[in-house]
N, C-alpha and C positions, 0 to 999 in steps of 0.2 A: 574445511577447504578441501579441495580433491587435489589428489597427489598428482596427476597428471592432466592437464586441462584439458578438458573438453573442448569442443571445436565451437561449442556454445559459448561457453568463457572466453576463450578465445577472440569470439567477435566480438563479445561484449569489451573486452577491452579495448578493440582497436575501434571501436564504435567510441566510447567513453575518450582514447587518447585524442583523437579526431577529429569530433563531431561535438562531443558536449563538454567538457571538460574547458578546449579552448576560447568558448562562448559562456561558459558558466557567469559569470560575472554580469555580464551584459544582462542576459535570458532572464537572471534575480533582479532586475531593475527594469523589465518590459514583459516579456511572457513566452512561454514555451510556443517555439517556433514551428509551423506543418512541418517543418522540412527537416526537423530531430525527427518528429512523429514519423515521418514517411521513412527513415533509413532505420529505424527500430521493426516496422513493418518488412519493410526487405531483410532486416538480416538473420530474420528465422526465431527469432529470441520469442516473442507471442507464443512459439506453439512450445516454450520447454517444459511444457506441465501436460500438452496435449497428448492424446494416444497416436501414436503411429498409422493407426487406421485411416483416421482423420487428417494427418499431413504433418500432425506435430511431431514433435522428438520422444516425448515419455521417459526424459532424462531423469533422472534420481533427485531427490529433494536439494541435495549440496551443490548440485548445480543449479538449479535456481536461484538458493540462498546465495552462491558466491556470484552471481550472475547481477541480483540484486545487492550487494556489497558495490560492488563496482560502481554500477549506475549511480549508484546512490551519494558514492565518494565525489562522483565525479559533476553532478548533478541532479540536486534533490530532488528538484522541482518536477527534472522530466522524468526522473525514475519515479515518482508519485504518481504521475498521470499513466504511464502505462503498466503500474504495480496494480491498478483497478482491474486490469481486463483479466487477472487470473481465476480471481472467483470466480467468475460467468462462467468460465474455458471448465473449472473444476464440477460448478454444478451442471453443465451441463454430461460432462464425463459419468455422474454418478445418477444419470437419468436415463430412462426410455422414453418421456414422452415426445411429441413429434417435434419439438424444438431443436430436439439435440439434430436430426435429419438436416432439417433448416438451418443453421446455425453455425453448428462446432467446426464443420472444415473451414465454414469464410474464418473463424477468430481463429482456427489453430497455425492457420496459412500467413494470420497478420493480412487479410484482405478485408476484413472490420478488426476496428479498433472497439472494445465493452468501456462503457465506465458502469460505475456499481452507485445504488442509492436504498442502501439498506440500513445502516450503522445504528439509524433511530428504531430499529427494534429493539434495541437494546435498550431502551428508555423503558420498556414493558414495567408494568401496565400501563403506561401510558402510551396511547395511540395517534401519533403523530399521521399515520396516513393510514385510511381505512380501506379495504376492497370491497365490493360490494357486485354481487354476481349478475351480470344484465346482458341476456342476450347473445346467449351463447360465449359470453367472456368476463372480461372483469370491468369496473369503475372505480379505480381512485380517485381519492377524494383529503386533501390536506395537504401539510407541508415539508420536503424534505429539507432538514436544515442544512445541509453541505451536499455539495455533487460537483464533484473536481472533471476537470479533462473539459468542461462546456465548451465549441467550437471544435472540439479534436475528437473526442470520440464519435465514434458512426452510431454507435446501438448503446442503451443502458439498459441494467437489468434494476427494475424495480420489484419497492417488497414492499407489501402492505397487510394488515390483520383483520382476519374477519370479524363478523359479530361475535363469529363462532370459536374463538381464539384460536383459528389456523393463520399459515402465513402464507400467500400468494406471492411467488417471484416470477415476474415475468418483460418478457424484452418490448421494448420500444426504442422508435427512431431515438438519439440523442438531439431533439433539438424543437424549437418552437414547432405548437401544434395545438389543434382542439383540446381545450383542457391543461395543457399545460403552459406556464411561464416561467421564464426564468428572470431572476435578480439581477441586476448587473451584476459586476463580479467584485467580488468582495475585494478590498484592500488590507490584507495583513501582514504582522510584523515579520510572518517571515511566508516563504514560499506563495506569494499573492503569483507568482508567473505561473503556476498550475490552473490558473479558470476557475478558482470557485466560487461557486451560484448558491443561490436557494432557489427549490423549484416550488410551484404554487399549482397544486393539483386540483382542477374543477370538473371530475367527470372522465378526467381520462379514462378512455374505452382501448380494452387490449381485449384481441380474441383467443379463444380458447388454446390453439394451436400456439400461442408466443407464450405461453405456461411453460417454467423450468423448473418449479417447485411448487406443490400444494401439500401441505402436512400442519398437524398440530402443531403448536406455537412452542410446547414444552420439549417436542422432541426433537424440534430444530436451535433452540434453545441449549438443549443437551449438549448436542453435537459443536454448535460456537463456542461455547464456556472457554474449552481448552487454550482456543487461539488466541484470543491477546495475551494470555498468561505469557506465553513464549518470547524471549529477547526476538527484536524484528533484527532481520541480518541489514537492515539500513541505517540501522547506531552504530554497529561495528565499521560499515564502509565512512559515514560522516570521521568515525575516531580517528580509524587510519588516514585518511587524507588532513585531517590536522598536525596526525603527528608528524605526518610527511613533510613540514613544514618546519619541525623541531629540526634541531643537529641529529643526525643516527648515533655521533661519536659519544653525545651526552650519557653519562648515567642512568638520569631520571627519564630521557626517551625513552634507553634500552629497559628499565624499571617499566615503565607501560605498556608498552608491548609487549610482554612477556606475564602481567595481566591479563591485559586484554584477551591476547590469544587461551591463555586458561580460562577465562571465562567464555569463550566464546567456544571454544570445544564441548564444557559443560553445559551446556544453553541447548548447542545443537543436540550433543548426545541426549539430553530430553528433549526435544521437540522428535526425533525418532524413534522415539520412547514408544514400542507397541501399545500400551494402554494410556492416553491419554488423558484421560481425567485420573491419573494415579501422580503422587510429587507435585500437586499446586502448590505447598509451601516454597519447593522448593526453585521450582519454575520462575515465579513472583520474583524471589529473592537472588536471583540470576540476572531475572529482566532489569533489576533494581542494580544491582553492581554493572549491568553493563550502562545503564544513564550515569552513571557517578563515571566512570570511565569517559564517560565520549563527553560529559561536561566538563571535565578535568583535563584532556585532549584537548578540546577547545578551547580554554581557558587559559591553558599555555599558550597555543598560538598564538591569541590574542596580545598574551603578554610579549612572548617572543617580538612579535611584529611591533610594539611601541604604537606611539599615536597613529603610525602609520596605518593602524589598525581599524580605525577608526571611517578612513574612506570608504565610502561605498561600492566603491570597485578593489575591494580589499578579500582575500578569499578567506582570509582569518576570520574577518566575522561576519561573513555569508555563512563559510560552517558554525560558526555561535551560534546565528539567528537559523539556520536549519535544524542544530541539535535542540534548541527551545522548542521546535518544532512538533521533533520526536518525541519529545517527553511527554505529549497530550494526543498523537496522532493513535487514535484506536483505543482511545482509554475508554476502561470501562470504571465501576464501581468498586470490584474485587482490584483491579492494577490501581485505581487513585490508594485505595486503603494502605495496600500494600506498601507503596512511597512515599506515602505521609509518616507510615510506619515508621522504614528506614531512617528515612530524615530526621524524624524524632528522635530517634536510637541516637542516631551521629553525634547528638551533641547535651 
């Protein structure tokens, strides 16, 4: 956490005390709201990953993270729909081609909203969605099996693999179109108020200019590995607003939070770790003690709250059913191994 708030955190709090926090309940029982979407937009939080050049802030990684802690605390759902737009904002930062022109100032400005529909590259070798080069651009062609924000985002960044095992990312509108369709929106046990779809790709055509990535498949590969490894700063914000629900006076509170916070210093001090793919064990087993924590957080409140608990306009087990959330949101194969692991261990 930064010792001094940034002016970013800042708003993110008074945004979260506000705006989403005192709606939270409701928003888990209908769906995220334009009108969260549109004060997330104005209040500058989009560009805190952006370069300066481009209109964003370029604040330091621990302001995002406690930026995303907040939201997250305060409302899962809509800190999930707009946690999509930072990849777009990142890959286009680490690009020349003519996208970034196009592009990075509307998302760094929060004057588009990205959602992101890549996660199924991760299923390699298996090729959920194919690109295929026509005419001066690309055609996808298959299924993206989740694409959160449908309705709310302006622009997605889609990825798909060549014959040739490269990976094509590139932008399109967010919303019905030649070639694409979307699913109705899924009903799930928890966070169903973020929109999401499955899209159905027949030919969609993107031209060459809306390209934000074309590279081999192993060296972009490389490069993601790292990321799920890392505790997400969105277990620590669901934990803390559970505990915020305990007595402070308690023991066993002040026992978890003092946890927590050690884990979550350890988590971040790797995730800024200069060499990233160095400490996967240890990464993994971070990510792992921070879900035992935020299920354990949750779990009290649960208990704390009594049958009371149990209502659906209950915030105790909104954060339950959000922390069930986390514990699958961005798994890969090395993060499931890892916590079947632990689990195993435990008993």
């Amino acid at each position: 956490m930064t010792t001094s708030p940034h002016p970013l955190v800042v708003r993110a709090r008074s945004l979260a005390a506000e705006v989403l926090a005192p709606q939270a309940e409701r928003v888990d029982q209908e769906q995220v709201p334009a009108s969260s979407i549109e004060a997330i937009k104005r209040s500058g939080l989009l560009g805190v990953n952006a370069p300066q050049a481009y209109g964003g802030s370029g604040a330091p990684n621990s302001v995002a993270r406690e930026i995303a802690e907040v939201l997250a605390g305060a409302c899962c759902a809509t800190w999930f729909v707009q946690a999509q737009h930072y990849t777009p904002v990142l890959t286009l930062t680490k690009t020349e081609l003519p996208a970034k022109e196009r592009l990075l100032a509307k998302l760094a400005t929060g004057e588009l909203l990205a959602g992101v529909a890549y996660a199924h590259l991760r299923r390699y070798p298996r090729v959920p969605v194919r690109a295929v080069p026509k005419r001066g651009g690309w055609r996808f062609h298959g299924t993206v099996p989740w694409y959160t924000g449908w309705g709310l985002n302006d622009v997605m960044l889609l990825a798909g693999v060549t014959d040739a095992d490269e990976v094509v990312f590139a932008f399109t509108e967010a919303g019905q179109q030649s070639g694409l369709k979307a699913s109705p929106p899924m009903r799930l046990a928890a966070l169903t108020a973020a929109r999401t779809v499955s899209l159905q790709l027949d030919g969609l055509w993107i031209p060459d200019e809306a390209v934000a990535l074309h590279a081999p498949y192993e060296s972009w590969a490389a490069g993601d590995r790292p990321k799920p490894a890392n505790a997400s700063p969105a277990v620590f914000g669901v934990a803390e607003s559970a505990l915020s629900l305990l007595d402070q006076d308690d023991p066993t509170t002040k026992g978890l939070r003092l946890r927590l916070d050690k884990v979550r210093r350890q988590a971040y001090a790797l995730a800024d770790h200069p060499a990233p793919h160095e400490h996967m064990e240890e990464r993994l087993a971070l990510k792992t003690k921070a879900f035992d924590l935020m299920r354990t957080a949750t779990t009290a409140a649960l208990v704390t709250g009594g049958g009371r608990a149990l209502d659906l306009d209950n915030r105790a087990q909104r954060l339950a059913r959000e922390a069930m959330f986390l514990l699958v949101q961005g798994q890969t194969a090395e993060v499931r191994r890892a916590h079947l692991g632990a689990l195993s261990a435990a008993y």
